[in-house]
Residue frames as qw, qx, qy, qz and C-alpha x, y, z in Angstrom:
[[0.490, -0.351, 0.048, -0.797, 17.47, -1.31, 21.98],
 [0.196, 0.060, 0.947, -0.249, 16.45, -4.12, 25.08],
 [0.311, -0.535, -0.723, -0.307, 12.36, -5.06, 24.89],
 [0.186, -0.724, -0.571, 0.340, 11.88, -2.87, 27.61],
 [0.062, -0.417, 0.166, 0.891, 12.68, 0.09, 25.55],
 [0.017, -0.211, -0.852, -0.479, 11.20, -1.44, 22.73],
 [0.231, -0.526, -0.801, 0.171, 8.08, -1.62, 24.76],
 [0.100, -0.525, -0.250, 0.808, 8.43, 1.72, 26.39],
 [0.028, -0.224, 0.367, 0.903, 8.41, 3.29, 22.79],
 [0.138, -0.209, -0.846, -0.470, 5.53, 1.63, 21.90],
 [0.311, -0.585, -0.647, 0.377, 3.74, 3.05, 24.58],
 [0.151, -0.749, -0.231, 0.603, 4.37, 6.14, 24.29],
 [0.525, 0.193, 0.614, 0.557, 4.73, 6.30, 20.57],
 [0.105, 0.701, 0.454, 0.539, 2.38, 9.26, 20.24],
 [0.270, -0.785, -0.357, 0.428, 3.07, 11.19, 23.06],
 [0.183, 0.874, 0.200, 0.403, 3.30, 15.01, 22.42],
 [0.516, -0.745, -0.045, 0.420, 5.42, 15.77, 25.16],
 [0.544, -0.607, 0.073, 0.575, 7.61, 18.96, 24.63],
 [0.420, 0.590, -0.314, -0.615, 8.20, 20.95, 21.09],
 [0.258, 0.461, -0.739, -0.417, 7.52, 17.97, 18.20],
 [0.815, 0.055, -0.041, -0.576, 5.93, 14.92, 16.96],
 [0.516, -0.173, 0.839, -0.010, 7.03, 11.42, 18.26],
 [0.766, 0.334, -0.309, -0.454, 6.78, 8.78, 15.17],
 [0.630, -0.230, 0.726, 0.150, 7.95, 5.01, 14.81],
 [0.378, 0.478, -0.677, -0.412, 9.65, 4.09, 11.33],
 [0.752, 0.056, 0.653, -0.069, 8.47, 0.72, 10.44],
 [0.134, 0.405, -0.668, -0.610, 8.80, -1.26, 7.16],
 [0.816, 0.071, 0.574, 0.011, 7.28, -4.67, 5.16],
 [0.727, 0.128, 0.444, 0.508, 9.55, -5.68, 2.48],
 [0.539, -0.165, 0.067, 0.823, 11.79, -2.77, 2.69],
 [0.015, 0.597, 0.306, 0.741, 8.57, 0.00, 1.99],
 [0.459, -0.188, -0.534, 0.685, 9.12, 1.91, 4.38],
 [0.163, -0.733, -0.466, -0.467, 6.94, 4.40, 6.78],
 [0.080, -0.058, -0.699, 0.708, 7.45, 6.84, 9.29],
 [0.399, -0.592, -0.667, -0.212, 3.92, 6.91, 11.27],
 [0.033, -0.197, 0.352, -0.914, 2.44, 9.90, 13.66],
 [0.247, -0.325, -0.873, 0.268, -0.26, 9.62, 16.11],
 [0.027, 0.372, 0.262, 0.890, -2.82, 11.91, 15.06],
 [0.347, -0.582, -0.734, -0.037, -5.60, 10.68, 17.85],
 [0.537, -0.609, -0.322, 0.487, -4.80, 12.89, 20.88],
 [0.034, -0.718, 0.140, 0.681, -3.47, 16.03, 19.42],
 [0.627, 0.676, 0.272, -0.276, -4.55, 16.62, 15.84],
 [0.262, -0.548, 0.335, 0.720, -1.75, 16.58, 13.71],
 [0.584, 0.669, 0.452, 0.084, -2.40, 17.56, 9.46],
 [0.377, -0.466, 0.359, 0.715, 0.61, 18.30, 7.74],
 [0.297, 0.775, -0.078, -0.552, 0.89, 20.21, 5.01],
 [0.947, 0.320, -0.018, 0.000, 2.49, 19.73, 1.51],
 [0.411, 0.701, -0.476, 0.338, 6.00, 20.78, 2.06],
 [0.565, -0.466, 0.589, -0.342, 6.02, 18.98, 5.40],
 [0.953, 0.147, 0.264, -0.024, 5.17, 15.40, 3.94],
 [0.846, 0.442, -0.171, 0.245, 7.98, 15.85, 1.48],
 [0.162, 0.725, -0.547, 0.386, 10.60, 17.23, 3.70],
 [0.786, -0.431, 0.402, -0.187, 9.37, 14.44, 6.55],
 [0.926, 0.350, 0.135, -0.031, 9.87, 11.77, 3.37],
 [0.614, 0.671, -0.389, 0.151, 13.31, 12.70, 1.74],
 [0.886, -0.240, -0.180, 0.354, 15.95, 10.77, 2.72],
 [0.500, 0.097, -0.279, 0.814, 19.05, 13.53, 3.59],
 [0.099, -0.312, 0.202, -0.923, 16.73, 16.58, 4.54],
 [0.726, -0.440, -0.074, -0.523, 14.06, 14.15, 6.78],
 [0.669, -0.248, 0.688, -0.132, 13.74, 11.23, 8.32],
 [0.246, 0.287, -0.827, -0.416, 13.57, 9.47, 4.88],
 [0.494, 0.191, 0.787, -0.315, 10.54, 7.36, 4.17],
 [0.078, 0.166, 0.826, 0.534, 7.92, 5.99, 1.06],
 [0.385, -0.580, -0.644, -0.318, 5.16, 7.02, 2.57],
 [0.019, -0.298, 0.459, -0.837, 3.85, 9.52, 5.59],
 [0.454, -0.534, -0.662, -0.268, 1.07, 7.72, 7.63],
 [0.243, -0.320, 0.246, -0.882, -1.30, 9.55, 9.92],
 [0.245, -0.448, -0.859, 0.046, -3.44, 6.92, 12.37],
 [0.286, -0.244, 0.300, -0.877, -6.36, 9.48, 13.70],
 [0.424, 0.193, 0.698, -0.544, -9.66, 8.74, 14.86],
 [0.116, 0.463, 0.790, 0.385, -12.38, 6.74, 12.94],
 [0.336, -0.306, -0.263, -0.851, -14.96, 9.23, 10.88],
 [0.638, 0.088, 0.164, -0.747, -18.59, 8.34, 12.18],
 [0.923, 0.195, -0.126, -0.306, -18.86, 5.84, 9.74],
 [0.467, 0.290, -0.774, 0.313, -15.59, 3.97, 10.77],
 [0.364, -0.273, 0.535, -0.712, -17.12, 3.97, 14.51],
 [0.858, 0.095, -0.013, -0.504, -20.21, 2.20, 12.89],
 [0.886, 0.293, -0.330, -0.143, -18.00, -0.34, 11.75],
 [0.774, -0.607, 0.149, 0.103, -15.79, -0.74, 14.89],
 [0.669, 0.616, -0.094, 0.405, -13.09, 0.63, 13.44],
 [0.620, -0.658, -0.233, 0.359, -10.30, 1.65, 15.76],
 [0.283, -0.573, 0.190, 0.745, -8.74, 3.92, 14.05],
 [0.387, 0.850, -0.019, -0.357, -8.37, 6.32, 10.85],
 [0.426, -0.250, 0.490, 0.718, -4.81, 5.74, 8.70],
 [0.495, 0.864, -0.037, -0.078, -4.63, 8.38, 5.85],
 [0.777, 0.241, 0.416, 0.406, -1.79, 7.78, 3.30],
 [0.268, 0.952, -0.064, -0.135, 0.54, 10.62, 1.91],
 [0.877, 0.166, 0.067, 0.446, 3.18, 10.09, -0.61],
 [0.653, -0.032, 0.138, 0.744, 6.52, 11.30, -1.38],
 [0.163, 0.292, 0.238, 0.912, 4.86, 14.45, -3.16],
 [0.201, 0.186, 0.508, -0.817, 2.57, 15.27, -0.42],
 [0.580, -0.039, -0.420, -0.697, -0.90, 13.85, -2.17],
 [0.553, -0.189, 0.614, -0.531, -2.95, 12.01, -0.37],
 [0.363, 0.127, -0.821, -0.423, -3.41, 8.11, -1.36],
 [0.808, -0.288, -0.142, -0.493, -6.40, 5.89, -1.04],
 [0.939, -0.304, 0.158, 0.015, -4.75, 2.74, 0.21],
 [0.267, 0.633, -0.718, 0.115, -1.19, 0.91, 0.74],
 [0.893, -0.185, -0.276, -0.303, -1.12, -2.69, 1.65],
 [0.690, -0.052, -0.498, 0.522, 2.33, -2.97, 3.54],
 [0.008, 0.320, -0.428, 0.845, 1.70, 0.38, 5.38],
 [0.725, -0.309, -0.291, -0.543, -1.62, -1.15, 6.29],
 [0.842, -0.298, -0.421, 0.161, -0.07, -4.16, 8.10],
 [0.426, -0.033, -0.532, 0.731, 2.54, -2.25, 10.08],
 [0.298, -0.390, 0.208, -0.846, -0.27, 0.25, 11.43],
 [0.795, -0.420, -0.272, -0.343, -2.50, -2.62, 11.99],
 [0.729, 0.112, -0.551, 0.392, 0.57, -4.48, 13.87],
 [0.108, 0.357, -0.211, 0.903, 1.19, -1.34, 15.80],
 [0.357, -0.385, 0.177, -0.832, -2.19, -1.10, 17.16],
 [0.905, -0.127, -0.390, -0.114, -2.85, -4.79, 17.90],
 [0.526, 0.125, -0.572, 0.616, 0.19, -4.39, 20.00],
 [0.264, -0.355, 0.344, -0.828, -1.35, -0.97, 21.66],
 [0.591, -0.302, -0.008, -0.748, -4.62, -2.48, 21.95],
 [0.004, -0.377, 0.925, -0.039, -2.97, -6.15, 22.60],
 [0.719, 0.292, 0.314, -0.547, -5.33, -7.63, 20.30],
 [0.473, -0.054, 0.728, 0.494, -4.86, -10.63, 17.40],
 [0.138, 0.544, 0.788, 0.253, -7.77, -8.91, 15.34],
 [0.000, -0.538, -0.137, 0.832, -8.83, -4.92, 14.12],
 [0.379, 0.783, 0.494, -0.007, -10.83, -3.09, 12.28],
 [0.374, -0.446, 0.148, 0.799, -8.96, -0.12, 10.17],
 [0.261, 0.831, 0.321, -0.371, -10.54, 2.94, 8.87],
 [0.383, -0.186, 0.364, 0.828, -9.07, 3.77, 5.24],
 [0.451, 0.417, 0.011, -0.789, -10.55, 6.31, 2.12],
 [0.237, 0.245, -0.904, -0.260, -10.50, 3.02, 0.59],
 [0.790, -0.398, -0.259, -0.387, -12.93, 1.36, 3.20],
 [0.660, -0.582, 0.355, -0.316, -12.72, -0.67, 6.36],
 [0.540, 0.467, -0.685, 0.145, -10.03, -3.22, 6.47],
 [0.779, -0.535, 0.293, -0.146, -9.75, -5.99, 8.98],
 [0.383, 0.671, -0.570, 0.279, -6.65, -6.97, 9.68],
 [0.966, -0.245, -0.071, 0.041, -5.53, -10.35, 11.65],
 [0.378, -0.703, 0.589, -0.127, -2.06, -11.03, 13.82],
 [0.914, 0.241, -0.252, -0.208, -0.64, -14.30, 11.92],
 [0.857, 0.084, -0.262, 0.436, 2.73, -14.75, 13.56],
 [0.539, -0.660, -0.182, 0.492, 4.60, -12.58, 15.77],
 [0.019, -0.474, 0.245, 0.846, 6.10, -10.00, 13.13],
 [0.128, -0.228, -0.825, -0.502, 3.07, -11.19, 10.25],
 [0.279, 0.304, 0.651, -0.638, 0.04, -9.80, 9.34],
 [0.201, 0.334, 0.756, 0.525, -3.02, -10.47, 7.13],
 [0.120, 0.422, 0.178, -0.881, -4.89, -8.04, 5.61],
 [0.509, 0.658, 0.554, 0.030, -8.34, -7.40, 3.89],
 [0.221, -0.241, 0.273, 0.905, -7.66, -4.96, 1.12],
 [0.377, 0.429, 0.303, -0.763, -11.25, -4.70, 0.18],
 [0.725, 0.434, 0.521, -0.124, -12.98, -5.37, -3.04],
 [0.494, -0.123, 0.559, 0.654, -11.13, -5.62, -6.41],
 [0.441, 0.661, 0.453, -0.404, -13.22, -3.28, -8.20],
 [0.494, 0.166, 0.672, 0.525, -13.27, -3.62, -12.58],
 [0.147, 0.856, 0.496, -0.009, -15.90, -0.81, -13.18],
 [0.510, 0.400, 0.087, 0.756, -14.18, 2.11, -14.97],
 [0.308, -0.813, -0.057, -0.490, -16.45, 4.77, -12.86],
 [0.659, -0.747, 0.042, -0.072, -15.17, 3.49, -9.56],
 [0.797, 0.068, -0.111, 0.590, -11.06, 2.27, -10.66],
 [0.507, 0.713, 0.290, -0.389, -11.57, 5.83, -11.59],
 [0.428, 0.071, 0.538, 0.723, -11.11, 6.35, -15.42],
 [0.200, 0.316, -0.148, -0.915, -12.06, 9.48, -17.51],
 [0.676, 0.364, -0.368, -0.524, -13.90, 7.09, -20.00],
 [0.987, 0.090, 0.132, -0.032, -14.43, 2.91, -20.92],
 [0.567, -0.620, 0.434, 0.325, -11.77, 1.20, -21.15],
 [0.667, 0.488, 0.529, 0.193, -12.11, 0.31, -24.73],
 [0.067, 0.994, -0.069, -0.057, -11.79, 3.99, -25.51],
 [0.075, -0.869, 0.470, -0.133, -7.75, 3.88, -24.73],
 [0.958, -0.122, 0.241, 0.092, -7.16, 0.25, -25.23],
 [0.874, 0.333, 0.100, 0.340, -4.35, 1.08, -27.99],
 [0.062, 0.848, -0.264, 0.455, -2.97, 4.37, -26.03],
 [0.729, -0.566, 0.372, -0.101, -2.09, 1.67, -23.29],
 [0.941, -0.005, 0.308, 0.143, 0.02, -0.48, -25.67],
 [0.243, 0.921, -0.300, 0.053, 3.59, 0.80, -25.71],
 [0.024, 0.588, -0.803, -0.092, 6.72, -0.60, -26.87],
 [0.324, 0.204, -0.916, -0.123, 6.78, -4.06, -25.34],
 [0.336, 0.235, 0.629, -0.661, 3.50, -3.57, -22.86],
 [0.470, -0.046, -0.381, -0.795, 0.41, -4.38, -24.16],
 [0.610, -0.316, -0.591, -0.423, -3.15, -5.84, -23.54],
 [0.097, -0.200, 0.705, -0.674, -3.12, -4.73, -19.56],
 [0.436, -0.633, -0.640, -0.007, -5.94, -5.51, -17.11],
 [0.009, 0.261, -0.261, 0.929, -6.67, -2.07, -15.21],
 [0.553, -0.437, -0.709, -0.021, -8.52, -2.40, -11.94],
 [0.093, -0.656, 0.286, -0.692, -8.71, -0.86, -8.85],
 [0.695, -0.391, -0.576, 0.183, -7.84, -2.26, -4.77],
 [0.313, -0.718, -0.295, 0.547, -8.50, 0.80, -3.04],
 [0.106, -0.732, 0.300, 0.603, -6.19, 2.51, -5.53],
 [0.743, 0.636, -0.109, -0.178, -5.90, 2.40, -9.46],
 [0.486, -0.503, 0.664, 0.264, -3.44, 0.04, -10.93],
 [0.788, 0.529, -0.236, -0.209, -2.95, -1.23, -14.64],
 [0.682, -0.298, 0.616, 0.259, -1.03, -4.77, -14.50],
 [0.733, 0.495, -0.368, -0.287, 0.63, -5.96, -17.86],
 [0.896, -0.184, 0.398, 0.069, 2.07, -9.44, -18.16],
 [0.250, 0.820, -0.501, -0.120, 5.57, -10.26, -19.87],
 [0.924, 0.186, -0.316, 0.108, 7.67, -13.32, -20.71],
 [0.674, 0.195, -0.227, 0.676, 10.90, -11.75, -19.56],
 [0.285, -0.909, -0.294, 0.076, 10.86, -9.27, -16.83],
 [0.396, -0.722, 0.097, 0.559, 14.14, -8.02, -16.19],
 [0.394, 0.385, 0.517, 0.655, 14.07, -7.43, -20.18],
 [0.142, -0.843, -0.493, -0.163, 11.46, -4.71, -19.04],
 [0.462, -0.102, -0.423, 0.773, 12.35, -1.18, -18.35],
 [0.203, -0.669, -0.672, 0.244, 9.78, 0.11, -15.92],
 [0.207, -0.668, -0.063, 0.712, 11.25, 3.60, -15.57],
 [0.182, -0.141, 0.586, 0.777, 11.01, 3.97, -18.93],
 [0.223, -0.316, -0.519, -0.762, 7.22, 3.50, -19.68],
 [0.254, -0.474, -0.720, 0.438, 5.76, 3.67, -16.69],
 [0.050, 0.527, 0.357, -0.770, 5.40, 7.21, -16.92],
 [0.094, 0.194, -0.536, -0.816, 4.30, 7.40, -19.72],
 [0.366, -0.464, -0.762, -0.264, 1.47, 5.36, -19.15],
 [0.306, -0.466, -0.512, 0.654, 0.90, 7.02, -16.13],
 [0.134, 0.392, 0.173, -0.894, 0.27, 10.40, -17.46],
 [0.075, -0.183, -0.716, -0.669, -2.21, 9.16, -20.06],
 [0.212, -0.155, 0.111, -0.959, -5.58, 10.95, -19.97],
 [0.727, -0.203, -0.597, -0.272, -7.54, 7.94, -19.02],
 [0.617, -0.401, -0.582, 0.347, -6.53, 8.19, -15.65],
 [0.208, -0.845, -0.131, -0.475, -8.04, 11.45, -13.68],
 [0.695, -0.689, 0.187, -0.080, -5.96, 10.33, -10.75],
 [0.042, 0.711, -0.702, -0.023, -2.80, 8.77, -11.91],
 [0.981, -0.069, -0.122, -0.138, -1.96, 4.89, -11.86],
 [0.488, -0.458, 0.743, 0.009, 0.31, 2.51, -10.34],
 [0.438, 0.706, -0.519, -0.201, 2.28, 0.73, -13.04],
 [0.623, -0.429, 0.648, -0.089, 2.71, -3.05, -12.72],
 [0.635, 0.440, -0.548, -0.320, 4.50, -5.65, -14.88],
 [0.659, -0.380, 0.639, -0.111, 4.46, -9.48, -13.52],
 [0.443, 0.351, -0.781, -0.264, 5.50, -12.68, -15.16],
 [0.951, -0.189, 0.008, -0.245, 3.57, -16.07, -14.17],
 [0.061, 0.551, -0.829, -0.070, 6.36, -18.18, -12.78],
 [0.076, -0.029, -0.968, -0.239, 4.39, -21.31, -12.28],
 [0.323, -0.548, -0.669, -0.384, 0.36, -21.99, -11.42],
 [0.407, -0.868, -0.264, 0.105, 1.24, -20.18, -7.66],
 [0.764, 0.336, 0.367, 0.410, 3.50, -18.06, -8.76],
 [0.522, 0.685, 0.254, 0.440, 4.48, -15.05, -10.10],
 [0.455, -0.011, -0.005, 0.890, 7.24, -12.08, -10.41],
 [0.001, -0.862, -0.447, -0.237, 5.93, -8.59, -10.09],
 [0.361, -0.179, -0.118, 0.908, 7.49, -5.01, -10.21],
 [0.077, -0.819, -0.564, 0.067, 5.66, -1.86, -9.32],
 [0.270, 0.375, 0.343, 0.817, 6.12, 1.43, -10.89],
 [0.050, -0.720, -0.634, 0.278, 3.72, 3.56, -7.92],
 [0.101, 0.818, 0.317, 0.469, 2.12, 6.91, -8.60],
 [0.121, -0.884, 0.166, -0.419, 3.90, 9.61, -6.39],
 [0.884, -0.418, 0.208, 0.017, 6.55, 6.93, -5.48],
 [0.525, 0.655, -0.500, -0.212, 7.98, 5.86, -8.47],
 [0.813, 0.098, -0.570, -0.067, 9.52, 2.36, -8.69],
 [0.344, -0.541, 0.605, -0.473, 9.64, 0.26, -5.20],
 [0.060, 0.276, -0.953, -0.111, 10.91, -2.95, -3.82],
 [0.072, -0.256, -0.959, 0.095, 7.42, -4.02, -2.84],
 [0.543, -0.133, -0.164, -0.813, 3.53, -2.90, -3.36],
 [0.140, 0.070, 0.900, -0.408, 1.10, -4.57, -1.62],
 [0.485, 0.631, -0.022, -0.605, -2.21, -3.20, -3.42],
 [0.494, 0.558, -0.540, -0.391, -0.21, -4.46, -6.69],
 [0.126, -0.178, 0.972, -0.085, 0.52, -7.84, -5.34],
 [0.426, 0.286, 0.750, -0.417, -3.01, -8.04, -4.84],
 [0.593, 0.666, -0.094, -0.443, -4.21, -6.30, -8.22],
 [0.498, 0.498, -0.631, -0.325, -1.76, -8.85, -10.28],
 [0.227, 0.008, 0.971, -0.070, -2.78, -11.76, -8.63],
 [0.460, 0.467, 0.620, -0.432, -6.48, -10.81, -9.64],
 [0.742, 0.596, -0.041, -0.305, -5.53, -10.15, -13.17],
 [0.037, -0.257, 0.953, 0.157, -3.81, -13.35, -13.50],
 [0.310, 0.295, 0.891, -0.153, -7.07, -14.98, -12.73],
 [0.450, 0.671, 0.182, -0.560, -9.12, -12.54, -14.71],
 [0.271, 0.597, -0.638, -0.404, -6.72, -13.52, -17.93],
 [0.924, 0.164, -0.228, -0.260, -6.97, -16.93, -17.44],
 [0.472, 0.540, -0.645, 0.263, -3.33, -17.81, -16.63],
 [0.144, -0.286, 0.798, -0.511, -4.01, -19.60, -13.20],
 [0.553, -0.263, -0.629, -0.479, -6.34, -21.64, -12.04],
 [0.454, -0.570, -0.683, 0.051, -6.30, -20.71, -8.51],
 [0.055, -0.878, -0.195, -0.433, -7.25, -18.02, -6.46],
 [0.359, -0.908, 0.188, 0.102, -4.07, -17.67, -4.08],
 [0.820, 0.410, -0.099, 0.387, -0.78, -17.13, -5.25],
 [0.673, -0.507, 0.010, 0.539, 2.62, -16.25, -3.92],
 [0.370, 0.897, 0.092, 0.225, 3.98, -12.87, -5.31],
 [0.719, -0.327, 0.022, 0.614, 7.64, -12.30, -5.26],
 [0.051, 0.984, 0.007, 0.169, 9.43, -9.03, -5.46],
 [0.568, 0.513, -0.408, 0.498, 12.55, -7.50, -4.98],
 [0.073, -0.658, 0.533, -0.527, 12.40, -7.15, -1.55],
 [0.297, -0.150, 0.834, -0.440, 10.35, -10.45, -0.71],
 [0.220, -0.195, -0.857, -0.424, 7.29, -11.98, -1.06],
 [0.622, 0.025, 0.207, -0.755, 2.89, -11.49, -0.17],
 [0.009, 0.226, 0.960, 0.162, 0.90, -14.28, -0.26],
 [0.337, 0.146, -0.026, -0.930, -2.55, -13.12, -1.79],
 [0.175, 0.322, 0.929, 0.047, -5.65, -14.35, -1.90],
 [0.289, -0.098, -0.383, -0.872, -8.92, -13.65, -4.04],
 [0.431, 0.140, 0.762, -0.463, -12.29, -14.61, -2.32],
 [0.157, 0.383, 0.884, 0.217, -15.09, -15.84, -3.87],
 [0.021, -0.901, -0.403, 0.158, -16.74, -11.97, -3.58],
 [0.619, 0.549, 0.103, 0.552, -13.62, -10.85, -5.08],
 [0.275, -0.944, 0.177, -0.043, -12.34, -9.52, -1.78],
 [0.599, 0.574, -0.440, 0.342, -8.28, -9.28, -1.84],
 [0.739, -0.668, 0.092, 0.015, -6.64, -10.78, 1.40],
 [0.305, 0.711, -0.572, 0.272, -2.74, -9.81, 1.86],
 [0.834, -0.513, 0.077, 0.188, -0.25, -11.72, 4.39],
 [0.509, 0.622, -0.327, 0.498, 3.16, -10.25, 4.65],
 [0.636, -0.239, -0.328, 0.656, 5.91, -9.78, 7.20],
 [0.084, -0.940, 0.098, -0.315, 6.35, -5.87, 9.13],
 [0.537, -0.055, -0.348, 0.766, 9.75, -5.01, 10.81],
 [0.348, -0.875, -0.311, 0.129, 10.43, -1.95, 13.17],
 [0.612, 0.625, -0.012, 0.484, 12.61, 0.12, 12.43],
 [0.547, -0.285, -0.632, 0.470, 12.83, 2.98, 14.91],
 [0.010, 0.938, 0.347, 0.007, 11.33, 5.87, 16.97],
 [0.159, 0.005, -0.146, 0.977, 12.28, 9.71, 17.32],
 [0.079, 0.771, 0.453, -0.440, 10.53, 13.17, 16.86],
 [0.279, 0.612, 0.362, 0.646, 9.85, 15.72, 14.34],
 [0.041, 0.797, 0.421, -0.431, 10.51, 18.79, 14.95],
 [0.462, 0.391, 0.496, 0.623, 9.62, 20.97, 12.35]]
């Protein structure tokens, strides 16, 4: 593709011309998304649409379906230039995602050929910052510990020893937009995720499911970290989780500062924790490329 195709597509990424629904496939460390331009012509797929967009031999093949529409009211208030709703693999609808976050913001900083946006999620308002020519940082909102708002059915206390299986034990379970339980481990690739992940997952302490993370502190900035998501199952990179096991590192004690490098199988986030216990991502976004649904 030259840059003036490139370009072109980006331009015209959402048009509606003719039967079907223009998208652009886009990745950051190798979680991949195809995106549709809901602004201009409503679009609100169903559930058998999201998973047939998603599988890889009978779609386009993707981790995630994102929809950018218009901000609510209250996204307007907050100069928010857009909606992004979140729908996995099994056609549920997720609060947040922290690499599909940067390639929409990327996307619309390009439309709107701005270094700096405001994005509307059921999570909250995210600002999102242009750091390098394929790099962006992202707020990911507040890290939130309260069992009513992660959500859980009940204290955590309640289900402290129904969380400690096999060689897991003594998580930190939090929420960064979305629910996540982190456990820490000497030996990661000793660890098999697909094995108790679901199993924690379907425990009755979580009214919504959880995302499944196991990291290992390599040194004081640091640390390994595989991710086990809820209507995903295991991928090369979580953004969300980066952030949610950098904040229980510090909540455990095992650091002593509040940004750390998180490595994964497909790469690496640098995460930071504010001092108000907002979570701030930086990662890389690739393009991938456009077409059209028609369905």
């Amino acid at each position: 593709m030259t840059n003036k195709q490139f370009e072109d597509s980006l331009i015209h990424w959402g048009s509606t011309k003719n039967k079907g629904k223009y998208f652009v496939k886009m990745h950051g460390l190798d979680n991949h998304f195809v995106i549709v331009d809901g602004r201009d012509d409503q679009y609100e797929p169903d559930a058998d649409e999201i998973i047939k967009i998603c599988h890889s031999r009978h779609g386009v093949g993707a981790d995630q379906l994102i929809v950018i529409q218009n901000p609510t009211k209250k996204g307007v208030m907050s100069d928010a230039c857009a909606l992004m709703r979140i729908f996995n693999i099994d056609g549920n609808e997720a609060e947040a995602c922290g690499n599909a976050t940067r390639c929409v913001a990327w996307l619309l900083m390009e439309e709107l050929s701005s270094n700096f946006i405001k994005i509307e999620t059921l999570a909250g308002i995210l600002e999102c910052h242009k750091t390098g020519r394929m790099k962006v940082s992202s707020s990911m909102g507040k890290v939130e510990k309260d069992w009513r708002r992660i959500p859980l059915n009940s204290p955590i206390k309640k289900y402290s020893e129904e969380l400690n299986l096999g060689p897991l034990n003594d998580p930190i379970i939090l929420s960064v937009g979305n629910p996540h339980i982190i456990y820490f481990v000497e030996n990661l690739e000793k660890i098999d995720i697909e094995l108790w992940a679901p199993k924690i997952q379907s425990s009755s302490i979580f009214p919504n499911q959880v995302n499944v993370g196991i990291a290992k502190i390599v040194d004081g900035n640091n640390l390994q970290l595989r991710v086990f998501e809820r209507g995903a199952g295991l991928t090369s990179a979580c953004g969300s989780g980066a952030c949610a096991a950098v904040y229980a590192s510090i909540e455990k004690g095992l650091v002593k500062t509040n940004k750390m490098r998180v490595h994964m199988t497909a790469g690496y986030l640098d995460i930071k924790i504010s001092q108000e216990n907002i979570a701030i991502m930086e990662g890389p976004v690739a393009f991938s490329f456009v077409g059209k649904l028609i369905m």
